[in-house]
N, C-alpha and C positions, 0 to 999 in steps of 0.2 A: 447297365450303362455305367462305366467309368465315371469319375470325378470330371476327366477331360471333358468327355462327351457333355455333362451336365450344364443349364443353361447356367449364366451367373443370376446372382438372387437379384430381385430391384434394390436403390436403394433405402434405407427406411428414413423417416425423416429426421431422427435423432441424429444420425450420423453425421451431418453435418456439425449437431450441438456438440459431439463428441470428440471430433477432428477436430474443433476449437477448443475444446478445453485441453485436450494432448498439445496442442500449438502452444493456447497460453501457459503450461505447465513448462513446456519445453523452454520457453522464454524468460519464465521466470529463475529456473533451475542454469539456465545459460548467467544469467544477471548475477544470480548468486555464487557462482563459481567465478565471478570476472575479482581479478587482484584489485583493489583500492583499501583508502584508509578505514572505510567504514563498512562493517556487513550490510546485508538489507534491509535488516531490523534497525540496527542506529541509524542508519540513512532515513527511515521511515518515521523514524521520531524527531531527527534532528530538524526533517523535511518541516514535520509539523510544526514542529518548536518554533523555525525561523517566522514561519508564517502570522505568528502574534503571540505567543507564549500562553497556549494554550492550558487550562487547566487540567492535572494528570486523569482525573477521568473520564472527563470529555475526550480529552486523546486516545485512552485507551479502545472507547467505541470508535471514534473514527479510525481508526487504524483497526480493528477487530480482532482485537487481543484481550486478552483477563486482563486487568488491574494487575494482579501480584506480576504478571510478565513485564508489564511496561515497569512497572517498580524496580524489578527487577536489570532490565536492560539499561533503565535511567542511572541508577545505581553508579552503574559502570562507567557510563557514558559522564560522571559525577566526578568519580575518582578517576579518570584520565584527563580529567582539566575539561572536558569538551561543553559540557552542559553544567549550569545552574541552578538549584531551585530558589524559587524568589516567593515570601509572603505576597498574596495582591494586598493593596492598599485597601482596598474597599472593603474587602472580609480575612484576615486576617487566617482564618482558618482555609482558607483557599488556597494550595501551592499551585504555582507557574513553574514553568519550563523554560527556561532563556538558555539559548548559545552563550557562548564565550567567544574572545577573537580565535581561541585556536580549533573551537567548534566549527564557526563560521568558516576559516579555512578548510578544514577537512571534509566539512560536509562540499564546500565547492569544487574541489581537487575528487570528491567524488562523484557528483553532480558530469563531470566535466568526462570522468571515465565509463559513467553508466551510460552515457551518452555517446559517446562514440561507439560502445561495444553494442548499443542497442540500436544504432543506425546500421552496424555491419550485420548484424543478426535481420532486422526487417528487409536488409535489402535482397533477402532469399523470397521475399513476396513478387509476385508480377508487380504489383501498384502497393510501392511502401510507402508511397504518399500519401496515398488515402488510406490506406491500412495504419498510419500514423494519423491525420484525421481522426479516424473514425474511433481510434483509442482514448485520442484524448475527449472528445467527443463524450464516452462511456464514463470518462474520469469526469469529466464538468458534471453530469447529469446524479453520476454521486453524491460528491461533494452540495450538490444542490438539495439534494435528498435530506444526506445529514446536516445539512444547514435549516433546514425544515421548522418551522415551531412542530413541538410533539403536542399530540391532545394531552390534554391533562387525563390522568386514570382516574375511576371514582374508586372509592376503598371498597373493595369488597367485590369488585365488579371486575376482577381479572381471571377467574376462573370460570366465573356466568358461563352458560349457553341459554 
């Protein structure tokens, strides 16, 4: 029997897990290819930053990157005027993340271009409205996660079984 003659396989149920992660790979690799003032990574911290001046570790996890990389990207993001780092008042030993005005601008002037280039990209969906829904949907249900209290560890009790 030929290839032609052969029936086609069924098909399996990953596939579908599959065909969404190529979708959202595809989507993000479109995103980071679009021309703006900011990469996806500064946009990703600036994003944080604006949102309360987050302290650099806790950002680091929310964004799910190493420390040394956000340190790194901040860095930059430092010597271009865009971002701040600020003592908290309350501990001293704690750095913040603050925008700048020229932060502030560039992170909007980018805001404004992911944004159009990510409307033109969803509208290859049958229903980019609910495919938009349903995104941000996945992003709240995050952010609620990592907003979570964590249990406290016992010492000694992380390697247990």
């Amino acid at each position: 029997m030929s290839s032609a003659e052969m029936p086609a396989a069924s098909p399996r149920p990953e596939d579908d897990l599959l065909a969404a992660v190529d979708a959202t790979l595809w989507l993000a690799r479109n995103i980071e290819r679009t021309r703006a003032p900011l990469t996806t990574s500064q946009f990703r911290i600036l994003r944080r930053a604006a949102a309360g001046g987050e302290r650099a570790a806790r950002l680091a996890e929310r964004l799910a990157v190493r420390k040394p990389t956000l340190t790194a990207i901040a860095d930059g993001l430092v010597a271009a005027g865009l971002l701040t780092r600020e003592a908290d008042s309350a501990d001293r030993r704690v750095i913040r993340l603050e925008l700048t005005p020229a932060g502030r601008a560039a992170l909007a002037e980018t805001e404004r271009i992911y944004a159009e280039r990510f409307t033109e990209l969803l509208d290859d969906s049958a229903e980019p409205d609910r495919l938009l829904a349903l995104m941000a949907e996945l992003e709240d249900h995050r952010v609620t996660r990592l907003n979570a209290p964590q249990p406290a560890t016992v010492a000694g009790s992380e390697g247990a079984r």
